[in-house]
C-alpha positions as CSV (number, residue, x, y, z in Angstrom):
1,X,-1.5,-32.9,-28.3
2,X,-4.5,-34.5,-26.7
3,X,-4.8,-32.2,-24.1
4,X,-4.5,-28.6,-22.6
5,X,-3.3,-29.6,-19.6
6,X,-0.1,-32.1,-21.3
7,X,0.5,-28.8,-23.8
8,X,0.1,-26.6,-20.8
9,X,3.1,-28.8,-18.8
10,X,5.3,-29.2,-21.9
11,X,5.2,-25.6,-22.6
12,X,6.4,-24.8,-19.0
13,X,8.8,-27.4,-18.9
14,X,10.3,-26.1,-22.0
15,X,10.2,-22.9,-20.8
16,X,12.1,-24.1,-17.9
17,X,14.4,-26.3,-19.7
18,X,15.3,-22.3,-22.1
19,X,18.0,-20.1,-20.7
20,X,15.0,-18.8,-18.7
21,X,15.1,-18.5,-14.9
22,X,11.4,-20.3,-14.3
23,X,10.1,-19.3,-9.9
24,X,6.8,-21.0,-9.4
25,X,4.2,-19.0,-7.1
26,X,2.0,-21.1,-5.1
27,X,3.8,-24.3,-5.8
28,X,1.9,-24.8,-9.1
29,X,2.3,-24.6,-12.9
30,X,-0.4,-22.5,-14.0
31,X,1.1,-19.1,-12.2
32,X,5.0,-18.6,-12.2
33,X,7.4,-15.9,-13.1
34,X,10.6,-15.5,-15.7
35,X,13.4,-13.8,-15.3
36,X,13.6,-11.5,-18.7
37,X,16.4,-9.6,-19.9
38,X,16.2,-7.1,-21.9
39,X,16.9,-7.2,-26.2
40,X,20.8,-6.9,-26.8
41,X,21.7,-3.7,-28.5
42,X,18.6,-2.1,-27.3
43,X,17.7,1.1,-24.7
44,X,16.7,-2.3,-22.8
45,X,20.1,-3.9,-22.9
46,X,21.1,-4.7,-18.9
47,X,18.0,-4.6,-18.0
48,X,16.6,-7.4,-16.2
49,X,12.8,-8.0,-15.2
50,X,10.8,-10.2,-13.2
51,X,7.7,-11.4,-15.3
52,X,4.6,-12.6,-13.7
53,X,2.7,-15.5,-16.3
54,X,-0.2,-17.0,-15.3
55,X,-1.9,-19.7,-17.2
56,X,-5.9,-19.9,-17.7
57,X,-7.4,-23.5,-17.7
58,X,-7.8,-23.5,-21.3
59,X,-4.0,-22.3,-22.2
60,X,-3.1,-22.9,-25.3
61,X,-6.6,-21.7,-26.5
62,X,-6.8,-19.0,-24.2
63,X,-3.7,-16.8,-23.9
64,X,-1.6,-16.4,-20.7
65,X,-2.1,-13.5,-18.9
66,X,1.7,-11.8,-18.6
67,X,2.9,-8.3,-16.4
68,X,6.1,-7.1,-15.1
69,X,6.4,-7.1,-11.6
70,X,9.5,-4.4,-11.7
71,X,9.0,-0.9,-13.4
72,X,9.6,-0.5,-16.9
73,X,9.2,2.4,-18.8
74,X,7.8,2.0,-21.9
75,X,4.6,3.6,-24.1
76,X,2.7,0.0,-24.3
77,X,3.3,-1.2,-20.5
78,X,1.7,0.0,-17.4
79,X,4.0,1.5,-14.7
80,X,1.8,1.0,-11.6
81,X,0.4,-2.2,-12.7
82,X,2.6,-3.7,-15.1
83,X,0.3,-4.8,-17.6
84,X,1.0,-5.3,-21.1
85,X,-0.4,-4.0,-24.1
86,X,0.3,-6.3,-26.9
87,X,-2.0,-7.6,-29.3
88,X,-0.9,-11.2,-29.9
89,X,-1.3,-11.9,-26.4
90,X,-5.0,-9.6,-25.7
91,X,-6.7,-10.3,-29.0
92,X,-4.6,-12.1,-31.5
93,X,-3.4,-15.1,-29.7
94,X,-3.3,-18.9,-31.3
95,X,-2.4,-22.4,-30.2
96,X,-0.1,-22.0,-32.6
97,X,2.0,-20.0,-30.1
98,X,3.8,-21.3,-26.8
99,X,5.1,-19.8,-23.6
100,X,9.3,-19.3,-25.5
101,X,7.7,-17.0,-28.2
102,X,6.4,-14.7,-25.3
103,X,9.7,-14.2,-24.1
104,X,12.1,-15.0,-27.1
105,X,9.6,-13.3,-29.7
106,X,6.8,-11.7,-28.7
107,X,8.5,-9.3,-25.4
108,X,11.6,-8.4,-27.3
109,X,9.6,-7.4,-30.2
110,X,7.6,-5.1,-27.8
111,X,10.9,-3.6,-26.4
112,X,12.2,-2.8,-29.5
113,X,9.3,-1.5,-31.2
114,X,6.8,0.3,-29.2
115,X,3.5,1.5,-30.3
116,X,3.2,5.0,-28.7
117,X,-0.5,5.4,-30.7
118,X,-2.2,2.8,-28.4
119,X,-0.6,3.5,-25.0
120,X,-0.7,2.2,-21.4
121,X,1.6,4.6,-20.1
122,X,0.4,7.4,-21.6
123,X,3.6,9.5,-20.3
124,X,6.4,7.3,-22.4
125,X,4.5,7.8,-25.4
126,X,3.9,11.2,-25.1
127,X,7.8,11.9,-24.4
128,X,8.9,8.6,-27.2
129,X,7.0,11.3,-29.6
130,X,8.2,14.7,-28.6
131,X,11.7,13.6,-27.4
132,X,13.0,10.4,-28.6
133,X,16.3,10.8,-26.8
134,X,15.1,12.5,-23.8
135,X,12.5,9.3,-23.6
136,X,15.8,6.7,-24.4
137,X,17.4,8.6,-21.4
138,X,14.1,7.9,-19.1
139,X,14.2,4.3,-19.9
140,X,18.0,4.0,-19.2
141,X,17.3,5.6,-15.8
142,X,14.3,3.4,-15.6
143,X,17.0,0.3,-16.4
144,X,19.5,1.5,-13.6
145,X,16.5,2.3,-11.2
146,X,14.4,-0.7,-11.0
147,X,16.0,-3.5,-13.4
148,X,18.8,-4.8,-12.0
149,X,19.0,-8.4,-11.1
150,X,19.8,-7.7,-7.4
151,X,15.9,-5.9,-7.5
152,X,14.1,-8.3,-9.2
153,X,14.6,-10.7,-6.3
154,X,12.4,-8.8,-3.8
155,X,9.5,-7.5,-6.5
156,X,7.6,-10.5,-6.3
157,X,6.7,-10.4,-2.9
158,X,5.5,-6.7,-3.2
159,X,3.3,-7.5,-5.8
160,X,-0.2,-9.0,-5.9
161,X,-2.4,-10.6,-8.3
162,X,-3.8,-7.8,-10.0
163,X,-1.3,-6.5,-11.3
164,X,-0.8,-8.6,-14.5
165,X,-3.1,-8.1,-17.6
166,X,-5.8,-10.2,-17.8
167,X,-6.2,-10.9,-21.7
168,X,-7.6,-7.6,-22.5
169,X,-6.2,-3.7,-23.0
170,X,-6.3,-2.1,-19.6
171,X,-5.8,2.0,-19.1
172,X,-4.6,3.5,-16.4
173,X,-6.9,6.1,-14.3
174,X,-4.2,7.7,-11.9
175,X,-4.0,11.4,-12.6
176,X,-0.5,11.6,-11.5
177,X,2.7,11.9,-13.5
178,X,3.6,8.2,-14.4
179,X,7.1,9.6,-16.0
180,X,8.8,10.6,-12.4
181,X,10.7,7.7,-10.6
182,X,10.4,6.9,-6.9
183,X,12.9,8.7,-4.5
């Protein structure tokens, strides 16, 4: 490849040309977000989520940054912000990787094995440890609730820029329970 910017476009038109529903924001091709559905025969099955990617100048040698923009509950994901905690995209990311092994690899993988003992959402791993099946129930209501694909059409307006991660491990500082849904 002889440049970043020719990887960055045949990434995203690959990604675009995958079973992936591809929206640009801002009409270019360093921001845009994917339709993800959640991992067959998982708590995450039906699910459906709207995931924000945006693409630094020097993708592939610098990670994309990646949040959900609908509420997921899960130990490694922030639910206000929907950041993601996962190390090959904050610290162990290569060129080596493209933009289908976030979402046919690296965001499954996360789904179907989370890491309660480095948490974003300190609240899922708390009750993925104590309760297993009381925490598959809050995801399931967390499914029904907020990923449907009739919601993911309105959650990108509603969301801003800061609300993906940036690269790096991000904790939340709200004091209030993260684990009760919106009425």
């Amino acid at each position: 490849m002889s440049s970043p910017s020719k990887r960055r476009d045949m990434d995203v038109m690959k990604l675009m040309m995958s079973d992936y529903a591809v929206e640009p924001v801002n009409d270019g091709i360093n921001e845009f977000n994917v339709e993800f559905h959640g991992p067959k025969e998982s708590i995450y099955e039906g699910g459906v989520w709207k995931v924000r990617v945006e693409l630094p100048d020097a993708y592939p040698y610098k990670s994309p940054s990646i949040g959900f923009l609908n509420k997921i509950f899960h130990p490694n994901v922030d639910e206000s912000s929907g950041s993601v905690c996962l190390d090959v995209i904050n610290q162990s990311w290569s060129p080596m990787f493209d933009l289908l092994n976030v979402f046919e690899v690296f965001l499954p993988q996360l789904l179907l094995y989370p890491n309660p003992t480095d948490p974003l959402n300190g609240d899922a791993a708390s009750l993925m440890m104590k309760d297993k099946q009381q925490y598959e129930q809050k995801v399931k209501e967390y499914c029904e609730l907020y990923a449907k694909k009739e919601s993911i059409t309105s959650t990108a307006e509603e969301s801003s820029d800061e609300d993906i991660s940036d690269g790096q491990s991000t904790r939340s500082s709200d004091d209030e329970v993260a684990g009760e849904a919106d009425p």
